[in-house]
C-alpha positions in Angstrom: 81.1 101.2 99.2 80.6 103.2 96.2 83.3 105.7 97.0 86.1 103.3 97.4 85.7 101.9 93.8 85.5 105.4 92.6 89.3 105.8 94.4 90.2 102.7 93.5 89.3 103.7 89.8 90.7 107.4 90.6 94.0 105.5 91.6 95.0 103.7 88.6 93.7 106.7 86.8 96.8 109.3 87.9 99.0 106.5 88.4 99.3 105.8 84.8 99.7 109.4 84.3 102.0 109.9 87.0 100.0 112.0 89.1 98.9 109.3 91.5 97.3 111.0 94.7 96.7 114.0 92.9 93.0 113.4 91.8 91.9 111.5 94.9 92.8 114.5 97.6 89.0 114.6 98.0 88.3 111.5 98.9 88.4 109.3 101.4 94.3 106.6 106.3 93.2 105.6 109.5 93.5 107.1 112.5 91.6 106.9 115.8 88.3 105.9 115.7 85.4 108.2 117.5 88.6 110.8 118.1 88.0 112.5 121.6 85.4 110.3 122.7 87.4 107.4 122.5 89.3 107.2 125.6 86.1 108.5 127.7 85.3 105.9 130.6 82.2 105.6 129.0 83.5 104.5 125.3 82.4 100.7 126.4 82.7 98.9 123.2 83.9 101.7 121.1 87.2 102.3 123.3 88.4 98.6 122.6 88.7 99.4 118.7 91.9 101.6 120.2 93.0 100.2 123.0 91.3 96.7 124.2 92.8 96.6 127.7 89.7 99.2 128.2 87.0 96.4 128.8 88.9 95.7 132.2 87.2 96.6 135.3 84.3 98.2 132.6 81.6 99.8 134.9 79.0 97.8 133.6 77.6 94.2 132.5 77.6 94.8 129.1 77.9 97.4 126.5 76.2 96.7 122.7 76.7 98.7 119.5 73.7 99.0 117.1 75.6 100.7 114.8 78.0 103.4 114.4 80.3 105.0 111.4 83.5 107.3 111.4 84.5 108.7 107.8 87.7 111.0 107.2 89.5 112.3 104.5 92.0 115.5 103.7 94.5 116.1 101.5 97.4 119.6 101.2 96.8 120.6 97.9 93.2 121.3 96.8 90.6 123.1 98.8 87.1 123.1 98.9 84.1 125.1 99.0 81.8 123.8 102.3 79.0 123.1 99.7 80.7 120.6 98.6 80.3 118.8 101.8 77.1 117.6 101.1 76.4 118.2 96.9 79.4 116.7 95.5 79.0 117.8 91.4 79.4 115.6 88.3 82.7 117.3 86.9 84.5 120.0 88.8 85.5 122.8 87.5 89.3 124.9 88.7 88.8 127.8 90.9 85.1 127.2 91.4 84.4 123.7 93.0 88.2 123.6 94.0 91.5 125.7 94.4 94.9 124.4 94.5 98.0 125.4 96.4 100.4 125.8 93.3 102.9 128.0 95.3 103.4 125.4 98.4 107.4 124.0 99.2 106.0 120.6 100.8 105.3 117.3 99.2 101.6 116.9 99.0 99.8 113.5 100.5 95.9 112.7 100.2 94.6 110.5 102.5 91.3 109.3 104.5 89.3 106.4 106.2 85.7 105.3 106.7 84.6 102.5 108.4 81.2 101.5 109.7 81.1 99.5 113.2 78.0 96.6 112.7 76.4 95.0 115.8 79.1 94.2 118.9 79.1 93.4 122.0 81.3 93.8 125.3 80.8 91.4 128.3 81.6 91.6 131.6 82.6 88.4 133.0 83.5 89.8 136.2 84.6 92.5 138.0 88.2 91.4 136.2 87.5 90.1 132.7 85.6 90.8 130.4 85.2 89.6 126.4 84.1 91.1 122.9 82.7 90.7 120.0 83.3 93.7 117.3 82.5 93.4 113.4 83.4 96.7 111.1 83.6 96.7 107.7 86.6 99.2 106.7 88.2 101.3 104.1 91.6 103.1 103.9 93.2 104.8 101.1 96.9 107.0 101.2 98.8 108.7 98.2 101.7 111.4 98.3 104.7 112.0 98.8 104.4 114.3 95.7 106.7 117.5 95.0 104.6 120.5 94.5 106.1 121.6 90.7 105.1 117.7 89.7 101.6 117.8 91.6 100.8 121.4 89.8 102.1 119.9 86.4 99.3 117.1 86.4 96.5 118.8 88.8 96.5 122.0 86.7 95.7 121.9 83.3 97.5 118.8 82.5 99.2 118.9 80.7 100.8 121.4 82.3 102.6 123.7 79.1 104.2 125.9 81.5 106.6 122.9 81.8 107.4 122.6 78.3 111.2 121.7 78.0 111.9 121.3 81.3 113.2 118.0 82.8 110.8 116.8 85.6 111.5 114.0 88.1 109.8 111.7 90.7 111.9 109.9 93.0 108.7 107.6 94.4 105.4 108.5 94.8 102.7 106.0 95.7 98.9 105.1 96.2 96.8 102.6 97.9 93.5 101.9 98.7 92.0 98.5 100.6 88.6 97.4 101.8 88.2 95.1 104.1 85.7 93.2 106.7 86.8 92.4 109.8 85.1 90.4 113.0 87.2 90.7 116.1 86.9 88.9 119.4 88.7 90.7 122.2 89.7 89.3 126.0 90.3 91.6 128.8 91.9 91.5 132.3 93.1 93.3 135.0 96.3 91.9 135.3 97.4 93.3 138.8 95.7 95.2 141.0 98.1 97.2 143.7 97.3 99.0 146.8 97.7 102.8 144.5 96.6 101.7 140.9 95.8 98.4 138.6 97.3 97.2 135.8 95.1 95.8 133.0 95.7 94.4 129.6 93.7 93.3 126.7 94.1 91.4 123.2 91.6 91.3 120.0 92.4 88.7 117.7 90.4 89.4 114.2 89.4 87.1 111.0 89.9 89.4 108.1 88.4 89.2 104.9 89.4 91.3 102.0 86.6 92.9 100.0 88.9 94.9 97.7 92.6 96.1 97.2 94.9 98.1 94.7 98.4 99.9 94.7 100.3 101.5 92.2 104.0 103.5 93.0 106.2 105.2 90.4 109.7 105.3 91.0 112.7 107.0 89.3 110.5 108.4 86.6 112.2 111.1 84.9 110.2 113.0 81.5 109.6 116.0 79.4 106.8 117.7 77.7 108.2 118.2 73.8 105.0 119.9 73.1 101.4 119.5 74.7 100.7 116.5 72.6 104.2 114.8 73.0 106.1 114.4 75.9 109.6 112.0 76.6 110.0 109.8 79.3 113.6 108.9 79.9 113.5 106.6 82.9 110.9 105.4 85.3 109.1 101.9 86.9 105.4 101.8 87.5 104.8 99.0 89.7 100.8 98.6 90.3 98.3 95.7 91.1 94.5 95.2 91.6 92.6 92.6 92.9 90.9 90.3 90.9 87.8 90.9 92.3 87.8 94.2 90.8 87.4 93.0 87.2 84.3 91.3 88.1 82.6 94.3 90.0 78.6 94.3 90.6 76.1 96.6 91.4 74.7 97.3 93.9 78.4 97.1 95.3 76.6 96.2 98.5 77.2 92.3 96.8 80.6 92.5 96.6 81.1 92.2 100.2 81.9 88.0 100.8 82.8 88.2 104.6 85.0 85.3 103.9 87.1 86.0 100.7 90.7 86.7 100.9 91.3 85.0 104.5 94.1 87.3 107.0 94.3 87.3 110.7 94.9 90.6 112.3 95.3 91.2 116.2 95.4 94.3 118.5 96.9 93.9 122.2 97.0 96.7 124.6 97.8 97.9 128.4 96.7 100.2 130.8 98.0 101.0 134.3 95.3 103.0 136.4 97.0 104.8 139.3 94.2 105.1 142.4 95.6 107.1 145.4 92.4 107.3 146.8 91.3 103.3 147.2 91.4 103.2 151.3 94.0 101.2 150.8 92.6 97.7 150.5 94.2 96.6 147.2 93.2 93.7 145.5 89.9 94.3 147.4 88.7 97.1 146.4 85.9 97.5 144.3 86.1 101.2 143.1 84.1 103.1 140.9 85.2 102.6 136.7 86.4 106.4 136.7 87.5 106.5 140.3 91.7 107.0 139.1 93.6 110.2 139.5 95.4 109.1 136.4 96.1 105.9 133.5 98.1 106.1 131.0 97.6 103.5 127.9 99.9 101.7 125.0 97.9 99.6 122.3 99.4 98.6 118.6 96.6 98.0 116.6 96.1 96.7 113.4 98.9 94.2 113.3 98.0 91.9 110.0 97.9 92.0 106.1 95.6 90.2 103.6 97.0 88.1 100.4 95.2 89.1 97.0 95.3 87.8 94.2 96.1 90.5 90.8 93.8 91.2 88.2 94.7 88.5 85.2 96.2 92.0 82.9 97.9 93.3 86.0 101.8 94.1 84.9 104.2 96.5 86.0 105.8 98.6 83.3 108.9 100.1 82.4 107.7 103.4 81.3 110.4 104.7 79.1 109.3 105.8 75.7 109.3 108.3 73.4 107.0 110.6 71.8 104.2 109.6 74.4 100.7 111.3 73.9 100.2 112.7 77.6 96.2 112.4 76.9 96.5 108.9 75.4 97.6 107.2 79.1 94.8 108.6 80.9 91.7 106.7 82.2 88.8 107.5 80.0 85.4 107.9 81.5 83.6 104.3 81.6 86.8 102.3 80.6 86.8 99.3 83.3 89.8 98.8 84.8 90.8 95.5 82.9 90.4 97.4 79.8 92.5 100.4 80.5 95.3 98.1 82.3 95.3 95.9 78.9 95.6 99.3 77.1 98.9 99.9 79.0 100.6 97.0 78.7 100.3 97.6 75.0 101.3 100.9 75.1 104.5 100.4 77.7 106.7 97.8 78.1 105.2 95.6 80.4 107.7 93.8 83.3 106.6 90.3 84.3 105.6 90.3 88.3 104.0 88.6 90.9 100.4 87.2 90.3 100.2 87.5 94.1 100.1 91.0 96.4 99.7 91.3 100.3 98.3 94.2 101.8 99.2 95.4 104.9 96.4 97.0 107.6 97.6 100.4 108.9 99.5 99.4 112.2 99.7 102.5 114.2 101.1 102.4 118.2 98.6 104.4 120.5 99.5 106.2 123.4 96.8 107.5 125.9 97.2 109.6 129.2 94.0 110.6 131.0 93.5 112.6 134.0 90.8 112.7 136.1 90.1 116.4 137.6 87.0 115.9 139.5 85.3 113.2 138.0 83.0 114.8 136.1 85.6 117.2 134.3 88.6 114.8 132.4 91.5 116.4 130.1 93.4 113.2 127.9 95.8 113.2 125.6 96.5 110.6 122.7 98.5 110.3 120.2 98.3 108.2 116.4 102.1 106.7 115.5 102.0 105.0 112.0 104.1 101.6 112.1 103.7 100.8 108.2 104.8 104.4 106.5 107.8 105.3 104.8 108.8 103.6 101.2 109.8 100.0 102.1 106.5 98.7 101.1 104.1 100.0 98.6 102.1 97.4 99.0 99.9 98.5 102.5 97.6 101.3 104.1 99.1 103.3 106.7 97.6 105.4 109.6 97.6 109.1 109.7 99.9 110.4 112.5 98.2 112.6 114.9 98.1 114.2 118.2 94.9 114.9 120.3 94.3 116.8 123.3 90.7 116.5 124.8 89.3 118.4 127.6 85.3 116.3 128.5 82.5 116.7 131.0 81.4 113.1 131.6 78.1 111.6 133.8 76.6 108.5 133.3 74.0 109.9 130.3 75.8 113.2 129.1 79.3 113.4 127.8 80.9 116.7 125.9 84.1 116.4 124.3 86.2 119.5 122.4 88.9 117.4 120.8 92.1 119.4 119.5 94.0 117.5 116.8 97.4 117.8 114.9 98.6 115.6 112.2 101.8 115.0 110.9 101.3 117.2 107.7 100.8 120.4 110.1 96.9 121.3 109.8 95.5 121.9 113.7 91.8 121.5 114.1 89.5 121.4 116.9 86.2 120.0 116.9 83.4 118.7 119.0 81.7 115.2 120.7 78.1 115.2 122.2 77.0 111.6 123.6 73.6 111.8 125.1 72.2 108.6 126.2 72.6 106.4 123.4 73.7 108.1 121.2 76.7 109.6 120.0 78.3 112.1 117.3 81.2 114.4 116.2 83.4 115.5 114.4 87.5 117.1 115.4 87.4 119.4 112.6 83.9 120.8 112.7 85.2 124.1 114.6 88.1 125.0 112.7 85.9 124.5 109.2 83.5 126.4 110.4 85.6 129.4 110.2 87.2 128.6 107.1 85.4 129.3 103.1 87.2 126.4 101.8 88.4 123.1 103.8 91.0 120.4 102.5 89.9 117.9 105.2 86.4 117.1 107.2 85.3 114.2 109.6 82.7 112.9 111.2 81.5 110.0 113.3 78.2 108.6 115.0 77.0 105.8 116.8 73.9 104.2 118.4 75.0 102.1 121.5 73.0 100.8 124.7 74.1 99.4 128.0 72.9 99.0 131.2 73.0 102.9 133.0 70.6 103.7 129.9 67.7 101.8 131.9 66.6 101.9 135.4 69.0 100.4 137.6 68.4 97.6 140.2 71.1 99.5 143.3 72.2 102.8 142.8 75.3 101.6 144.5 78.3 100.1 142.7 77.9 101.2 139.6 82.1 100.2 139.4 80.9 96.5 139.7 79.9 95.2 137.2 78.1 92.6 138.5 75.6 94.9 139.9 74.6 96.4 136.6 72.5 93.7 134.8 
């Protein structure tokens, strides 16, 4: 909780300056959730956050999470010293606690995700249905689209003097960060069940509640540094927004969380088809093992939904043009609440009457999932991360980080082993590894490919307690596919 005030604060911070992503490329988009381990036939619960047809058919009674927690974040422009991993320092200092890429050609994007996964449940009504009940509280942040001369003119030594007298320009570059709570209760079916595969299909519909939400996106700014003390901005919009609750922020932040604020409904729905060459041929009447498939493939869209805000009472967007501008004077000074500095730049730009309202949108991304089964203990799947809500027609809204994972696993009934290998839309290819061992479970997909590196732009990490029914002495050691049997 703490860290997504500090972005939210770290936002408004470089957007006033112009710099919006730049300064929170540490920190904490979504993607999948338990990455590798996700689409094993032993995810229970945890596989119906991606996909919630996976509850079909589930091998056993029931499935509970005690608690679990996935946290990612990366950015392209600054790296990291490992060290910093765990002893994060008061004030960081250039080309010791971080480095920057000032000779890159791309635009540069921060981004990253936690969430934490509460108590839930999946049920097995029958060998067909089954229902659940999942409650995570969430957080996503995303900034970029930033050209590298504009990134390096704020990130290093701003101001930046080695830009004096030359025109500098941002088309649109954008920032937001949203926390929310969510409690989701999922149905699940197999919806036809042939003489060579099933079908199966699944739906979560979720009552959102937003804990916290802001935004801010500069567009057609155009300016130049006069001197280090005066700079010229000839055009530009900053459009930004907070929620209100933000002005009235407590500590511990833990009491900030009011499951029932800012109402949204969100919903997930998802399909798999199962092909089964190997059922003897009875159909419908078969009751075969969970994992007993040559092959599935999987579609899910998750995260369809937004939550309405209302803005923090100084909340303006500004027309930014002005002359003889103090670069240091627009920068968020250390303490300074965020009503304060907001009122300080409506006085100091020209502010633009706007909406008192703001809806953000959740980070829809379509998931696909193949899986194939080599011996039933050895597995290789593939799944990939499509963000729905990128691009600039909104700048109010999270969006997921596009990715592509290939996992090879070793499954049994206690022991899983996953080496997930990942690549995301901005080009950086990691490979990790998942270890679940009775009840519990951990990883990480980058783990591997930091290890080998002195200074990392991006980590993750995930872990989760969970208990069902093949973590006790069974009653039969037959049918472990029906569910029924497993009580």
């Amino acid at each position: 909780m703490p860290t997504m005030i500090v972005t939210i604060n770290r936002i408004f911070n470089n957007a006033m300056r112009l710099s919006l992503p730049l300064l929170l490329l540490s920190h904490a988009a979504s993607a999948q959730t338990f990455p590798g381990y996700h689409t094993s036939n032993y995810a229970g619960i945890h596989g119906v956050i991606s996909n919630p047809a996976t509850a079909a058919g589930y091998r056993y009674k029931w499935d509970v999470n005690i608690i679990g927690a996935d946290v990612k974040a990366g950015n392209t422009y600054a790296r990291f010293p490992k060290s910093l991993l765990f002893n994060i320092p008061d004030t960081f200092k250039r080309n010791r606690d971080y480095f920057l890429d000032t000779a890159a050609q791309r635009q540069q994007n921060g981004w990253g995700m936690a969430e934490i996964v509460m108590p839930s449940i999946l049920y097995a009504i029958d060998e067909k249905q089954s229902v659940s009940f999942i409650w995570r509280l969430r957080s996503s942040g995303n900034g970029g689209n930033v050209p590298t001369p504009i990134a390096n003119f704020f990130g290093d030594n701003y101001p930046n003097v080695s830009y004096t007298g030359k025109g500098l320009n941002v088309e649109h570059t954008a920032v937001t960060a949203h926390m929310w709570n969510e409690f989701g209760l999922s149905y699940a079916r197999v919806l036809k069940n042939g003489y060579d595969g099933r079908l199966k299909g699944g739906i979560t519909v979720k009552i959102l509640g937003g804990i916290a939400a802001g935004y801010a996106a500069v567009t057609d700014a155009g300016f130049v540094l006069n001197t280090k003390r005066n700079a010229t901005i000839t055009s530009g919009m900053l459009r930004y927004g907070y929620s209100e609750q933000l002005d009235d922020w407590q500590k511990p932040p833990v009491r900030n969380v009011k499951f029932f604020n800012n109402l949204g409904v969100g919903v997930d729905i998802g399909f798999i088809y199962e092909y089964r060459p190997d059922n003897g041929g009875f159909g419908p009447y078969e009751t075969s093992d969970a994992d007993d498939y040559k092959f599935r493939i999987g579609v899910s869209v998750t995260d369809i939904g937004k939550i309405r805000y209302t803005k923090g009472k100084n909340n303006r967007d500004l027309d930014l043009r002005k002359d003889n501008v103090d670069p240091n004077a627009i920068t968020y000074k250390k303490n300074e609440s965020l009503q304060q500095y907001a009122r300080r730049l409506n006085n100091y730009f020209t502010p633009v009457d706007s909406s008192e309202e703001f809806v953000m949108t959740l980070p829809a991304a379509l998931n696909l999932m193949g899986d194939y089964n080599i011996d039933n203990r050895f597995f290789v799947s593939a799944s990939a991360v499509i963000a729905l809500t990128a691009g600039k027609q909104s700048i109010t809204k999270t969006y997921a980080l596009t990715q592509l994972l290939i996992t090879p696993r070793y499954e049994t009934e206690m022991f899983g082993a996953y080496l997930p290998l990942v690549i995301n839309h901005n080009g950086q290819a990691d490979a990790g590894v998942g270890v679940r061992y009775g009840p519990l479970v951990l990883g990480s997909y980058s783990i591997l490919s930091d290890l080998f590196q002195r200074r990392v732009n991006h980590a993750d990490a995930f872990v989760a307690l969970r208990l069902n029914p093949g973590m006790f002495k069974r009653k039969s050691s037959k049918g472990i596919g029906c569910p029924v049997n497993n009580q």
